[in-house]
C-alpha positions in Angstrom: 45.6 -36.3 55.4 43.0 -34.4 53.5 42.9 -34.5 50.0 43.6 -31.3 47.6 41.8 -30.8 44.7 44.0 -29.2 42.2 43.0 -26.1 39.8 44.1 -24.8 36.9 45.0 -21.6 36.3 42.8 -20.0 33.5 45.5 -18.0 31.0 45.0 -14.9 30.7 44.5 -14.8 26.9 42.0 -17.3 27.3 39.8 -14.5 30.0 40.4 -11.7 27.3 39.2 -13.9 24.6 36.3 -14.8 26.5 35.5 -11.5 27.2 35.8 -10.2 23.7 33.5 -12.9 22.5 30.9 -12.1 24.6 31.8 -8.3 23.9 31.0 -8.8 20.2 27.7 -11.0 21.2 26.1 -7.8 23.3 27.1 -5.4 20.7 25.4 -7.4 17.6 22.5 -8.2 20.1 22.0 -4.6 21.0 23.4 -3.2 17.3 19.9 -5.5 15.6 17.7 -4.0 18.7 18.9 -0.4 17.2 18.4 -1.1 13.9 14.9 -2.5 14.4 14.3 0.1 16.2 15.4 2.7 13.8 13.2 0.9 11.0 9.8 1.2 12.7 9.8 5.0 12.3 8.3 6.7 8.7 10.5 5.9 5.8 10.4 10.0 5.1 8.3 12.8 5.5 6.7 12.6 2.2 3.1 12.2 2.9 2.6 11.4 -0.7 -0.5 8.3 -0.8 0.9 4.9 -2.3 -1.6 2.5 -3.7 -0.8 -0.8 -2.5 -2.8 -4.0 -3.3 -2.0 -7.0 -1.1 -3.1 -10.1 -2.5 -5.5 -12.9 -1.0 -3.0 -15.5 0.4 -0.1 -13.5 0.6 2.3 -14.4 3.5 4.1 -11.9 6.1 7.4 -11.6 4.2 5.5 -11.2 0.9 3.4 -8.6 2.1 6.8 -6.9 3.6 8.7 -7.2 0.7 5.6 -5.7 -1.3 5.5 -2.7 1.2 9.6 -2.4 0.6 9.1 -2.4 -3.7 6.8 0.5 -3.3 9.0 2.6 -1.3 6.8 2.5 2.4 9.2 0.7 4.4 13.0 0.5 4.7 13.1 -3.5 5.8 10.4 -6.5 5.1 12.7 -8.0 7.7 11.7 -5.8 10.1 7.9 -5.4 9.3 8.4 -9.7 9.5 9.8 -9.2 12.4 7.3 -6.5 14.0 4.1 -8.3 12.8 5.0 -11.4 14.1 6.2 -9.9 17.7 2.8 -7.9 18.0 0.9 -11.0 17.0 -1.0 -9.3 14.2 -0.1 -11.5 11.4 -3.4 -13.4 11.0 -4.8 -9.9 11.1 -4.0 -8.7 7.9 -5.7 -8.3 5.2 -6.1 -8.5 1.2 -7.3 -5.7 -0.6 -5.7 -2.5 -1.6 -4.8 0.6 0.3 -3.8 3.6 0.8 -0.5 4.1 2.3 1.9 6.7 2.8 6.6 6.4 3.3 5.3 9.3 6.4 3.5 6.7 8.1 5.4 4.4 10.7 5.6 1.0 10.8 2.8 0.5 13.6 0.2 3.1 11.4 1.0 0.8 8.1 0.4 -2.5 9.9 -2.7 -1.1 11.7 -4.6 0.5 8.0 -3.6 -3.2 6.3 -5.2 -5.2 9.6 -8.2 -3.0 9.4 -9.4 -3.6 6.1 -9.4 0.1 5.2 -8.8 -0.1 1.7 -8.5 2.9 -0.4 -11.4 5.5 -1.7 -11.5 5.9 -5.4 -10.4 2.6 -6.4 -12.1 -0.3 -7.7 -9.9 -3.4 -7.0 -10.1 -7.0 -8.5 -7.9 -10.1 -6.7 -6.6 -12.8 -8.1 -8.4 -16.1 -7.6 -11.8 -14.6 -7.6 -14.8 -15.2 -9.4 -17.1 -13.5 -11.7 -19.7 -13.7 -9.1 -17.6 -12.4 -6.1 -16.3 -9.8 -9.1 -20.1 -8.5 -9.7 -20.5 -8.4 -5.8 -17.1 -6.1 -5.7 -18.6 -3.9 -8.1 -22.0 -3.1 -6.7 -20.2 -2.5 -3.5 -18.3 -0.2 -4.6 -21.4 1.8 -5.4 -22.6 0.6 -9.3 -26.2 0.0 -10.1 -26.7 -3.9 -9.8 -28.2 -3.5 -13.5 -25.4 -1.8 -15.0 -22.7 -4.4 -13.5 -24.6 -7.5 -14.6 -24.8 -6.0 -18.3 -21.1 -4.5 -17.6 -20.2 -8.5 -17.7 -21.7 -9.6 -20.8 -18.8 -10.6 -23.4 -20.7 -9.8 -25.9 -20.0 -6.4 -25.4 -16.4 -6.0 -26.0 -16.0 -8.3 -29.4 -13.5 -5.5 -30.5 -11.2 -6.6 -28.0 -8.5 -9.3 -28.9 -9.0 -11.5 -25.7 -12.4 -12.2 -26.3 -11.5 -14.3 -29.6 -9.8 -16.9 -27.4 -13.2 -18.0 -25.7 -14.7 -21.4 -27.2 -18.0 -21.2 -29.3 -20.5 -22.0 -27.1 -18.8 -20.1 -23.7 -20.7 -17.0 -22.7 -18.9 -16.2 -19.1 -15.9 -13.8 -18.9 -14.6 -16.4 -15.9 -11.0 -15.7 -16.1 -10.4 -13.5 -18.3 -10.7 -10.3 -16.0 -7.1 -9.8 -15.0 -7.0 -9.0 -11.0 -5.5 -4.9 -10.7 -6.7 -2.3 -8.9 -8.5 0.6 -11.3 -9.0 4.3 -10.6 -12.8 5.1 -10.5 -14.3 8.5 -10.2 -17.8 9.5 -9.8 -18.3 9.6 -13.7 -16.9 5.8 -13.7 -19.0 3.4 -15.9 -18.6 -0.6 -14.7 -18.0 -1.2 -18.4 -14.8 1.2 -18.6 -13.2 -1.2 -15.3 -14.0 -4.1 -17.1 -12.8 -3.1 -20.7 -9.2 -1.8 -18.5 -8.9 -5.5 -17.0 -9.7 -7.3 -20.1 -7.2 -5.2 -21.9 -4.6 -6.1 -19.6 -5.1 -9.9 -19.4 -4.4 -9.2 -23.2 -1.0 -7.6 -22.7 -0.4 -10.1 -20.6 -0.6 -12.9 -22.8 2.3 -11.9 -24.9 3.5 -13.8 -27.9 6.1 -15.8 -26.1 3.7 -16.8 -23.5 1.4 -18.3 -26.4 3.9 -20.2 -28.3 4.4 -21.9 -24.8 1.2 -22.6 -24.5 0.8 -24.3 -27.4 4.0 -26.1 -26.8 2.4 -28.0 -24.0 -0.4 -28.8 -26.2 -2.5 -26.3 -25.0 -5.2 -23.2 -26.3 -4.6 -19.7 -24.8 -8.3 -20.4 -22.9 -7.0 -24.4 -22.1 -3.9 -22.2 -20.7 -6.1 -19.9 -18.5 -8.1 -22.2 -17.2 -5.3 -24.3 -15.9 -3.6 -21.4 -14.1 -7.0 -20.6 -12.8 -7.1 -23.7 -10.8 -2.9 -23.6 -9.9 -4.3 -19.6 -8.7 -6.4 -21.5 -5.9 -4.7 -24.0 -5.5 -1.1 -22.7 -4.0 0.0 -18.8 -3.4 3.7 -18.9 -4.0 5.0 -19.0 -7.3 7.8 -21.5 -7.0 5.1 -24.2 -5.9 2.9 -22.7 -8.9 5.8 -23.9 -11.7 5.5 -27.4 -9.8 1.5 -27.7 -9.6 1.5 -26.5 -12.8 4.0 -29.4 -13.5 1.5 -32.1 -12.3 -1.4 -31.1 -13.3 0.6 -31.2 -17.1 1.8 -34.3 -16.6 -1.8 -35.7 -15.1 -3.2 -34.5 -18.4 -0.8 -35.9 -20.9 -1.2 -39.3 -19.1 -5.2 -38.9 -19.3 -5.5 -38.8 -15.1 -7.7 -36.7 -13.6 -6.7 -33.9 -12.7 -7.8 -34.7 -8.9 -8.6 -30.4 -7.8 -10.9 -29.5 -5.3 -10.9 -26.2 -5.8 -12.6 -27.4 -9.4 -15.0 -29.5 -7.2 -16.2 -26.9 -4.9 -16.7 -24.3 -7.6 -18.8 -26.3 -9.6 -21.0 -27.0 -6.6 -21.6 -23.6 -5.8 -22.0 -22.2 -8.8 -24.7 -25.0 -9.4 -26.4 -23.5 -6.1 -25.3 -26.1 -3.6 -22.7 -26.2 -0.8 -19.6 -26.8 -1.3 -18.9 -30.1 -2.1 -16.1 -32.6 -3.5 -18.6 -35.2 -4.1 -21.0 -32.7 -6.1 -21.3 -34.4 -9.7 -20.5 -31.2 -12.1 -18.6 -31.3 -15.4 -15.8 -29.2 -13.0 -15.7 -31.8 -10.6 -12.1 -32.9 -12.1 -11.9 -35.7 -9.0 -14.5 -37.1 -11.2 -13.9 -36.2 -15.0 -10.7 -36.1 -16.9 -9.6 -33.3 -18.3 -9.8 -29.2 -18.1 -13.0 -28.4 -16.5 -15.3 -26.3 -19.3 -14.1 -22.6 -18.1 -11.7 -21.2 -16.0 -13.0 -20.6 -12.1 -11.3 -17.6 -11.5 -8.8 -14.8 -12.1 -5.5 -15.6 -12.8 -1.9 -13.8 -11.7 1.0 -12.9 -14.0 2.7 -15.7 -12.0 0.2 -18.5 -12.6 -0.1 -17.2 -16.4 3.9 -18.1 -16.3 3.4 -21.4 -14.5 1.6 -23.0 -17.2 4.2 -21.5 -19.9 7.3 -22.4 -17.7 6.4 -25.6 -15.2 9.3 -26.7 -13.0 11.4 -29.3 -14.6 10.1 -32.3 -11.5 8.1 -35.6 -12.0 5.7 -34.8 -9.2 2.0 -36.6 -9.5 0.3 -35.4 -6.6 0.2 -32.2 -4.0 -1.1 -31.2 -1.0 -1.1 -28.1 0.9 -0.9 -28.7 4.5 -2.3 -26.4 7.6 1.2 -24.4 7.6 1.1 -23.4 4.3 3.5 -25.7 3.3 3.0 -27.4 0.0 4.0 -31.1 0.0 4.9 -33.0 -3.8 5.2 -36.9 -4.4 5.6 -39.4 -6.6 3.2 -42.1 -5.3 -0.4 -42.1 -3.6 1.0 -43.5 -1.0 3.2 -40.9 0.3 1.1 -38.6 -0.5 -2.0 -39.8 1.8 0.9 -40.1 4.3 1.3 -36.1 3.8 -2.3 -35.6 3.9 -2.6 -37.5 6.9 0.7 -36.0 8.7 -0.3 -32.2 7.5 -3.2 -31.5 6.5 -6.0 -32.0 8.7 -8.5 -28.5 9.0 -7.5 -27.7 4.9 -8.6 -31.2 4.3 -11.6 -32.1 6.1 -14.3 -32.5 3.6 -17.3 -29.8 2.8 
């Protein structure tokens, strides 16, 4: 006699539930497809320009959430979301621009990956240098001669940020703070740098200085330091905690172990770019700050140094995915180097 396999009857409630499950998963599947959809149109018909400055190293999402701020998008979830499924993510790029709430998602993405920036502006990043800063300018059409004399510290004594440069210093490295200036044809090279040195002073309120010299630090010691945690790391939550090791490296007489510090003194010494390079910035080398800053600084870094994260982290790497590894011990951090950061890493 043949056997009989035996089935049970599926309840009813059990189909129904089934059903409404899967119900509720094609409805949210198709209810996100309708809302991205409905986001990649224009934000309104106000063709009003926005001036938008994207900074170097900014990631997807903070460009997105940038774009939301100033009023040109209605999601950074779905310009996230678009950039990455159009593969244009690598395309983007710093700078500032010109954008409008009438443009759709596809124009916006398309004016930031062409490098298009804006007529009528003069724009200055953070993380760059005097040098690069004097090539900015006479690219943006001022005389070479006017520009070179237009960043001479000696010309703006009046102004209260010049006081905090050592006797002896005679660079305005780092003390340009990175914004983007309106410029007309009447525009003077002078007038942009007078506006950005005015701002880093604003920026360096009263609170921020008594912080400073809580850590045991000058207002230029200060802006030197979050010059190097500028080019060192992008977001600010792994600025506090650079900012926290490098502190810590000092007070405990280490080097401060940078090469970004390296590499600028190289070049700016006319050589290549070099870790091994023997310059008083080469902090793999020397203790201490290097002699100047090596850059322009963000409000963010500016706050790093005040407010480090309260960790006891003594070393930092970056890896190829933009992914900022801490440790407590050389060990684990050559492990980290070893396990993420191979193209970043190789040496100059």
């Amino acid at each position: 006699m043949a056997n009989r396999r035996s089935f049970k009857r599926v309840p009813m409630k059990v189909w129904l539930s089934t059903a409404i499950v899967l119900l509720l998963l094609i409805g949210s599947i198709v209810g996100v497809r309708l809302f991205y959809d409905a986001n990649l149109g224009a934000l309104s018909s106000n063709p009003k320009s926005v001036i938008v400055t994207i900074p170097s190293g900014a990631s997807v999402s903070q460009i997105g959430q940038l774009l939301k701020d100033k009023g040109l998008i209605r999601s950074s979830w779905v310009f996230d979301w678009y950039v990455h499924s159009t593969n244009t993510s690598s395309s983007l790029e710093a700078g500032t621009f010109a954008l409008s709430p009438s443009d759709s998602m596809s124009k916006i993405v398309g004016i930031i990956a062409s490098g298009h920036v804006a007529e009528g502006t003069v724009t200055i990043l953070p993380g760059k240098t005097i040098a690069q800063i004097k090539d900015t300018l006479i690219n943006d059409g001022f005389a070479q001669s006017a520009v070179i004399s237009a960043l001479n510290p000696a010309n703006y004594k009046n102004l209260p940020v010049i006081s905090y440069l050592p006797s002896g210093v005679s660079t305005l490295e780092g003390l340009l703070f990175p914004d983007t200036f309106d410029k007309t044809s009447t525009t003077k090279p002078a007038q942009i740098i007078t506006e950005s040195l005015s701002e880093m002073g604003d920026h360096l309120t009263p609170a921020l200085k008594a912080r400073y010299s809580a850590e045991g630090l000058s207002v230029y010691q200060a802006i030197t330091l979050a010059s190097i945690i500028q080019q060192e790391v992008a977001k600010p939550t792994d600025m506090t905690q650079v900012a926290q090791v490098f502190l810590t490296r000092l007070s405990r007489g280490l080097p401060l172990g940078s090469d970004v510090t390296a590499n600028y003194g190289s070049i700016i010494a006319n050589q290549a770019p070099s870790l091994s390079y023997n310059s008083p910035y080469n902090t793999l080398i020397n203790p201490g700050l290097p002699p100047t800053p090596i850059g322009t600084v963000s409000q963010n870094a500016l706050v790093a140094v005040a407010n480090p994260a309260p960790t006891n982290w003594l070393y930092f790497v970056t890896g190829d995915n933009g992914t900022t590894y801490f440790e407590t011990t050389i060990q684990q951090h050559n492990a980290d180097t070893a396990a993420y950061c191979h193209k970043l890493c190789a040496l100059p």
